[in-house]
KEKE-3310 file (N, C-alpha, C; in steps of 0.2 Angstrom, whole numbers, plus 5000, padded with zeros to 4 digits):
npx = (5004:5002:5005:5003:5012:5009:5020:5015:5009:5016:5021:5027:5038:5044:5058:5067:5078:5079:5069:5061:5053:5042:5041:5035:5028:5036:5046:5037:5029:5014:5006:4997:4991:5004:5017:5029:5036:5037:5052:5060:5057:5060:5060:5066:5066:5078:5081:5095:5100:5113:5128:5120:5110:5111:5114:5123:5119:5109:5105:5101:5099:5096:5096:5104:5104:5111:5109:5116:5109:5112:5123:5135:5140:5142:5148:5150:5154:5152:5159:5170:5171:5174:5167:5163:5149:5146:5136:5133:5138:5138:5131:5134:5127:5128:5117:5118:5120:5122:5124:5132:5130:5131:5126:5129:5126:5139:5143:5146:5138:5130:5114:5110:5106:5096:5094:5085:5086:5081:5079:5076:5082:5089:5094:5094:5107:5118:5136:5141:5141:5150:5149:5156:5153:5157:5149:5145:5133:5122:5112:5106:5100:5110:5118:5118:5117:5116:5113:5123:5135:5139:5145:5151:5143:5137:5136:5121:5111:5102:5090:5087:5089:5097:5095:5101:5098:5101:5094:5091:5080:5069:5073:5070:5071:5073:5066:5070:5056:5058:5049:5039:5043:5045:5044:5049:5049:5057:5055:5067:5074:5066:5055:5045:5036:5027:5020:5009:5008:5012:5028:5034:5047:5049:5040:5037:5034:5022:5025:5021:5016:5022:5029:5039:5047:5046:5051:5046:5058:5053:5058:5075:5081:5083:5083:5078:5076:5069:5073:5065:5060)
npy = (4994:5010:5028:5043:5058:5075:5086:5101:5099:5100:5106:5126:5137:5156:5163:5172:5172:5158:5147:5135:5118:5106:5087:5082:5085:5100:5113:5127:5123:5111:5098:5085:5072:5070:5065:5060:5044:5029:5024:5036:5055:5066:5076:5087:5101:5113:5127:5139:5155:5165:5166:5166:5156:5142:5148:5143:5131:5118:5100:5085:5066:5062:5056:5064:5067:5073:5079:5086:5094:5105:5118:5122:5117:5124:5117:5115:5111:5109:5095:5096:5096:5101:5105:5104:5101:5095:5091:5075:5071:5064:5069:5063:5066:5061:5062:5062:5064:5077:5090:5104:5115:5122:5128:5134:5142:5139:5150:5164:5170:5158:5148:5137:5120:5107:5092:5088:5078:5068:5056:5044:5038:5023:5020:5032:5046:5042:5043:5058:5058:5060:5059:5059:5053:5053:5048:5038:5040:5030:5024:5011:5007:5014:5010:5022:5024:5017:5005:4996:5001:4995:4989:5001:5015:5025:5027:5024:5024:5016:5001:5004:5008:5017:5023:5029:5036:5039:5039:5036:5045:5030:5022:5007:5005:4991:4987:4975:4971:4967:4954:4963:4975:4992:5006:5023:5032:5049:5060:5068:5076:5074:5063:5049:5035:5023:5011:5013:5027:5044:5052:5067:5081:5085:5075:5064:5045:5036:5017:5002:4984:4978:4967:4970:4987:4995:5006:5016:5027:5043:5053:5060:5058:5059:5051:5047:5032:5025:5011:5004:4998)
npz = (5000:4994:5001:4997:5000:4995:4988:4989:5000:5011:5027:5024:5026:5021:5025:5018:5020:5021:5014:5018:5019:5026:5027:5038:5054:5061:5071:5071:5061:5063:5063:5067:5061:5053:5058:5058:5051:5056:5062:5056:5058:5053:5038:5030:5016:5013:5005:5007:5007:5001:5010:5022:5037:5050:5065:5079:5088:5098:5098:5104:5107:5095:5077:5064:5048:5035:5017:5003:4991:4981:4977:4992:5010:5026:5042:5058:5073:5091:5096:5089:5075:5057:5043:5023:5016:5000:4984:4982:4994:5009:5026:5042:5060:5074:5086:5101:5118:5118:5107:5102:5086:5071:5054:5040:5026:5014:5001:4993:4987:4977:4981:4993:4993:5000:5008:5025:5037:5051:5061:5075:5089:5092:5107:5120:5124:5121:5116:5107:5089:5075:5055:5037:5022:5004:4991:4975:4965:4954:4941:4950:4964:4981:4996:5009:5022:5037:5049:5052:5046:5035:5018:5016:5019:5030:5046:5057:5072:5072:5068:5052:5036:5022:5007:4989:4974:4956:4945:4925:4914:4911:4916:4928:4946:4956:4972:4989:5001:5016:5027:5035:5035:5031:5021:5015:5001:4994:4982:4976:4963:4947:4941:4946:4945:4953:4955:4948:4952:4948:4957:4960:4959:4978:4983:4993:4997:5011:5011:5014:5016:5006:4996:4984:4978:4964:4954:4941:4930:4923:4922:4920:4935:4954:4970:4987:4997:5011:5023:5034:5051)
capx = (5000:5006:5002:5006:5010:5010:5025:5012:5005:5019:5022:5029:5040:5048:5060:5068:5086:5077:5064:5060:5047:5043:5037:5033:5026:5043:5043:5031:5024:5011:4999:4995:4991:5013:5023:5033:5034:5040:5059:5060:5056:5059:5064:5066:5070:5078:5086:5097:5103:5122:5129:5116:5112:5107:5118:5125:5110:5108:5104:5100:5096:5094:5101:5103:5109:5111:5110:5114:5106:5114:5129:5140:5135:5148:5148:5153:5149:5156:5165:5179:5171:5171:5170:5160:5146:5144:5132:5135:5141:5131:5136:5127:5129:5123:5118:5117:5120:5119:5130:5131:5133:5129:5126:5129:5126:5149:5144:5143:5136:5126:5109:5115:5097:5098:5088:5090:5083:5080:5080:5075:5091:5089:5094:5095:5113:5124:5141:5138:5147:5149:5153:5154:5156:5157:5145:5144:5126:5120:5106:5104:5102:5117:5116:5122:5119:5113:5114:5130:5136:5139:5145:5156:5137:5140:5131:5116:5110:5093:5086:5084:5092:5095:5096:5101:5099:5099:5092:5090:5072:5069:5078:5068:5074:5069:5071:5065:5058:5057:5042:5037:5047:5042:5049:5049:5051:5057:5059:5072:5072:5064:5051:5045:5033:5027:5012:5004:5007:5017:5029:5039:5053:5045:5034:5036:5026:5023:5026:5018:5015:5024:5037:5045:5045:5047:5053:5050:5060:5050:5063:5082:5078:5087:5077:5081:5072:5071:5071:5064:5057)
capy = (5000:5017:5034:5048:5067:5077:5092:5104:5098:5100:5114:5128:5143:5157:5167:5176:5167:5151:5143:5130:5114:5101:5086:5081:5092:5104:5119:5130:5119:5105:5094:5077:5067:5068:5067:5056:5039:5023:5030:5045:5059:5073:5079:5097:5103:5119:5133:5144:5162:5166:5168:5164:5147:5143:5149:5139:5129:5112:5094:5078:5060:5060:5055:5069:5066:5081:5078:5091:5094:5110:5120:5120:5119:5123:5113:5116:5107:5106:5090:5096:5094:5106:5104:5106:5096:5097:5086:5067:5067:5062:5070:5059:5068:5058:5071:5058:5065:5082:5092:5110:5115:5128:5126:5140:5141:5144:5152:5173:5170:5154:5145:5130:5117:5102:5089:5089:5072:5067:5047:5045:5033:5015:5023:5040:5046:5038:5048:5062:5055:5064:5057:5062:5051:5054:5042:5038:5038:5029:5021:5006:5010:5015:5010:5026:5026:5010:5002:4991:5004:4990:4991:5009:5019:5028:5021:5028:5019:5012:4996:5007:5007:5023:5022:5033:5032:5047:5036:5040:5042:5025:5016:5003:5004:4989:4985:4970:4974:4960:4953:4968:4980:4997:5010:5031:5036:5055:5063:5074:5078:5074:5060:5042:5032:5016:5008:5018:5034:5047:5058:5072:5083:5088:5071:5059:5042:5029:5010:4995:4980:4975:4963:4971:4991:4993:5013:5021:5034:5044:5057:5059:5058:5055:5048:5043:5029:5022:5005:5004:4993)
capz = (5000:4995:5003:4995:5002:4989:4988:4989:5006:5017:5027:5021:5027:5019:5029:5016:5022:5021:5011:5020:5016:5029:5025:5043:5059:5063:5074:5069:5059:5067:5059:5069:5055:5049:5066:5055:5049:5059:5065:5052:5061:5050:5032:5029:5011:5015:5002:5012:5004:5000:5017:5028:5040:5056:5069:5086:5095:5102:5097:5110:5105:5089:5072:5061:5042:5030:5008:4998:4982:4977:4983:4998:5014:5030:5045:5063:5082:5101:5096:5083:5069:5055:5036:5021:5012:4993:4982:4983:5001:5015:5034:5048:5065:5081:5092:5105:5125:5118:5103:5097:5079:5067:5050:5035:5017:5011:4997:4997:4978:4978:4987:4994:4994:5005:5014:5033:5040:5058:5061:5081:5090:5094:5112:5121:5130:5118:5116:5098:5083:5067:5049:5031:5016:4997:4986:4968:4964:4947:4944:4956:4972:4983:5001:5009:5028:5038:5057:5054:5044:5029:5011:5016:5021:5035:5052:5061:5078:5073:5063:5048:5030:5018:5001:4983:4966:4952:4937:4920:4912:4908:4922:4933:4950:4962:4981:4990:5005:5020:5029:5042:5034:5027:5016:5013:4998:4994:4977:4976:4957:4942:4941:4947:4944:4959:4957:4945:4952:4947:4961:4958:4966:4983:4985:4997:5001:5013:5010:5020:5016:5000:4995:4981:4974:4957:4953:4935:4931:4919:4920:4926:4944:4963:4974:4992:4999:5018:5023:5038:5055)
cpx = (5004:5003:5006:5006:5016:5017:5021:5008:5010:5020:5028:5031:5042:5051:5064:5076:5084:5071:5065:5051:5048:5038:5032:5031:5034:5041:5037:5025:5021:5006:4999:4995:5001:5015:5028:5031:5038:5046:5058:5054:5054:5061:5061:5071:5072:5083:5087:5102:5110:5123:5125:5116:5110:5114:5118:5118:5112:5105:5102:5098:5092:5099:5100:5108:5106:5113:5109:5114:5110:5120:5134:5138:5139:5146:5154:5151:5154:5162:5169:5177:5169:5173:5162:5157:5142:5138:5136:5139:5137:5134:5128:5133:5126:5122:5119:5116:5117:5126:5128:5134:5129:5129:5126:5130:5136:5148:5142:5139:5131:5123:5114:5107:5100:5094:5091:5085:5086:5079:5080:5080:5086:5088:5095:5103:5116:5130:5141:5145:5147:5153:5151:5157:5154:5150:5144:5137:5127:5113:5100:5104:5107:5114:5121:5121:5111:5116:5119:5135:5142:5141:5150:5150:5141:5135:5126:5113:5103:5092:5082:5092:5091:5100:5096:5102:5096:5099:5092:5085:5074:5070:5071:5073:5069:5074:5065:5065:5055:5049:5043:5041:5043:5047:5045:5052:5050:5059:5063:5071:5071:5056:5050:5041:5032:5019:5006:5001:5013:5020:5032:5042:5047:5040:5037:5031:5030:5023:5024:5013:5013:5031:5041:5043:5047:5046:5054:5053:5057:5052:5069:5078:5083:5081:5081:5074:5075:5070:5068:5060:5049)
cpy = (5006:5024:5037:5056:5069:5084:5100:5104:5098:5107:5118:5136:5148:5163:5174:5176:5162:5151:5139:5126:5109:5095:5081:5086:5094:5110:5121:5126:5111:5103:5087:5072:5066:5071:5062:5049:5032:5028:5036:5049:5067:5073:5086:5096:5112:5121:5139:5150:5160:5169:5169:5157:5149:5141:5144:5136:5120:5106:5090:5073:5061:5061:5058:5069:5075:5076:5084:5091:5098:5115:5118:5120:5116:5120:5114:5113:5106:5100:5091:5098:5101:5105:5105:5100:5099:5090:5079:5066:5066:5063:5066:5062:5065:5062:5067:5062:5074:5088:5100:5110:5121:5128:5133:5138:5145:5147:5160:5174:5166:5152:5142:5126:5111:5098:5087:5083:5070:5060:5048:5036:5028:5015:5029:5039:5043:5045:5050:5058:5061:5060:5059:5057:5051:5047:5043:5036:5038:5027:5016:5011:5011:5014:5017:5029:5016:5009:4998:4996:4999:4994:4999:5014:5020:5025:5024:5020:5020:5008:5001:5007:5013:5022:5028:5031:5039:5041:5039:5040:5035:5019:5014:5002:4999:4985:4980:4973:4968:4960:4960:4973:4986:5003:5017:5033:5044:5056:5068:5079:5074:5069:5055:5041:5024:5017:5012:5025:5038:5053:5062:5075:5085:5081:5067:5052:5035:5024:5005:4990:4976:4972:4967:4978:4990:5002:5013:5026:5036:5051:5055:5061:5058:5057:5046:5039:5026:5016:5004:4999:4994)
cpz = (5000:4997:5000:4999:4999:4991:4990:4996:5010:5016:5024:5024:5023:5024:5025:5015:5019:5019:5011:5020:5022:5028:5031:5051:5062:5066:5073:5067:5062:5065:5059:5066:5051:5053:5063:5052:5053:5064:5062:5055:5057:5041:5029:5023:5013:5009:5005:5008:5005:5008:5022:5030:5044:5061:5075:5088:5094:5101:5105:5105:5098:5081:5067:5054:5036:5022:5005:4993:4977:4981:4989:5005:5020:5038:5053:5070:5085:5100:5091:5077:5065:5046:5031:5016:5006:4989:4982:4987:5005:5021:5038:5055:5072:5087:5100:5113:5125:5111:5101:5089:5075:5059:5044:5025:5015:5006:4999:4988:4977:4982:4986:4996:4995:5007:5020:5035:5044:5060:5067:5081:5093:5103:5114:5126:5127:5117:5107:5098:5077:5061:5043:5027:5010:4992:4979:4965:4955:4947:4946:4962:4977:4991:5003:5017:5029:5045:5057:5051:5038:5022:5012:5017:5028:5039:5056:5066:5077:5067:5055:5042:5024:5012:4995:4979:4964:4944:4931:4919:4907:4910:4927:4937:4954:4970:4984:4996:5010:5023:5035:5040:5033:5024:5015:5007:4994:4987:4978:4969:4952:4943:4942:4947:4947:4958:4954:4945:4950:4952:4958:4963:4973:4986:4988:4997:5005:5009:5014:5016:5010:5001:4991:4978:4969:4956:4947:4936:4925:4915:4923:4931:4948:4965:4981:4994:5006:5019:5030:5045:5056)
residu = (UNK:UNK:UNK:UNK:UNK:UNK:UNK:UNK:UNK:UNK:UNK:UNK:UNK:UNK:UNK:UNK:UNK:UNK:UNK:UNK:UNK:UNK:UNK:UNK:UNK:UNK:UNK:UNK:UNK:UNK:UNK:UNK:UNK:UNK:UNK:UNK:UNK:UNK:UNK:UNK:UNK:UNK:UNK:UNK:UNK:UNK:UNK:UNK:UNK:UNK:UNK:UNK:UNK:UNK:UNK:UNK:UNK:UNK:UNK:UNK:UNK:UNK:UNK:UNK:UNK:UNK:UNK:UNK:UNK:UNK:UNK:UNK:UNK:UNK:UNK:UNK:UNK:UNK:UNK:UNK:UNK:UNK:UNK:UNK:UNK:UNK:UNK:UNK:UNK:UNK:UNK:UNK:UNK:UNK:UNK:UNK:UNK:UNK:UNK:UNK:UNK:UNK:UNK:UNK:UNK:UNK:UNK:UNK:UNK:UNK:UNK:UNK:UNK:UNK:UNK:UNK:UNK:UNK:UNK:UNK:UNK:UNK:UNK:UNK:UNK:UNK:UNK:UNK:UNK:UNK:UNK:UNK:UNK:UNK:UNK:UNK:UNK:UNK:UNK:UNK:UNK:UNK:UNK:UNK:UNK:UNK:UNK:UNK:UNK:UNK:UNK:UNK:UNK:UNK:UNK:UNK:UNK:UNK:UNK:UNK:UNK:UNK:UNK:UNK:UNK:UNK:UNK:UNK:UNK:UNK:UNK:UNK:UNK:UNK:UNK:UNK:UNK:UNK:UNK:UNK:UNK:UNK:UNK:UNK:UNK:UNK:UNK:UNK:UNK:UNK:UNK:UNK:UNK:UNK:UNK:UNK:UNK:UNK:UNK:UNK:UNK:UNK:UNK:UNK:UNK:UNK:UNK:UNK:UNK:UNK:UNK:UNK:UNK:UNK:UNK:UNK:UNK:UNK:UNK:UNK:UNK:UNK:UNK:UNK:UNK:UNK:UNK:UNK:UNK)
# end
């Protein structure tokens, strides 16, 4: 069974710095019915102006991965770390006991467009982690963050599995998906076709209680897809 919500039905900020889209209840924004899905907690499409970002502030327990779609996008928190995330890398930061960080668009020229996704920890008071690694997306799907931290995917603490794929139109992508499992899928860009519907950039949908998807791409596409308990 597939739910769909549509790109047009998550909330919607603009600040002026940030135009931001959420496609689950976030600050401001609260709507009962999408407090998340399974673990996934959050995804926020955020386009942050040239030299803007969200200053210093506080994290706890929870698993926080960042994917940039477009630009640059600089990178600083309490434990050391400080570096910068471009398209086709993936930073996973475990906020775990308690991290500060700050996040800014590097460029003083170009937006930097992104998606910031929230993944709820397997347990709370773990010691912050932070990692980044590079990925070559084509189009199968690339595992690129996961609980054992398998295949060279970076590791998040929760029974949960994240995947990429940037297909060409044309391209079937499939994923099996175990008994009791479920799955999130998010367009990023162009277009996909599951189960006789058509997403596009901005769409999301749930997944439960299927064995195998089957992804057209009916345009160049990326896609992430969750695998989840």
């Amino acid at each position: 069974m597939l739910q769909i919500r549509k790109a047009a039905e998550r909330g919607h900020f603009d600040f002026g710095w940030l135009d931001t889209f959420h496609s689950f209840s976030f600050g401001e924004y609260y709507d009962p019915a999408h407090m998340g899905f399974r673990a996934l907690r959050v995804i926020n499409e955020d386009r942050v102006e040239p030299g803007a970002g969200f200053p210093t502030h506080g994290h706890r327990d929870m698993e926080i991965v960042t994917y940039v779609l477009a630009g640059a996008l600089e990178h600083k928190d309490s434990i050391g770390t400080g570096s910068i995330i471009r398209p086709g890398e993936l930073q996973r930061m475990s906020a775990g006991r308690g991290v500060q960080h700050s996040e800014f668009n590097a460029s003083k020229t170009e937006p930097v467009h992104l998606l910031q996704i929230w993944i709820l920890p397997e347990r709370s008071g773990a010691q912050p982690e932070y990692e980044q690694k590079r990925f070559d997306l084509r189009n199968d799907l690339r595992l690129i963050a996961s609980h054992d931290g398998r295949a060279g995917s970076v590791t998040i603490h929760q029974d949960a599995a994240l995947y990429a794929a940037r297909p060409t139109a044309g391209t079937i992508v499939r994923h099996e998906l175990a008994k009791a499992r479920h799955a999130w899928l998010q367009i990023a860009k162009g277009e996909i076709e599951i189960d006789g519907s058509k997403l596009v950039a901005g769409d999301g949908g749930a997944v439960s209680n299927v064995a195998q998807l089957e992804l057209h791409a009916t345009q160049d596409a990326e896609f992430l897809l969750f695998d989840l308990a």
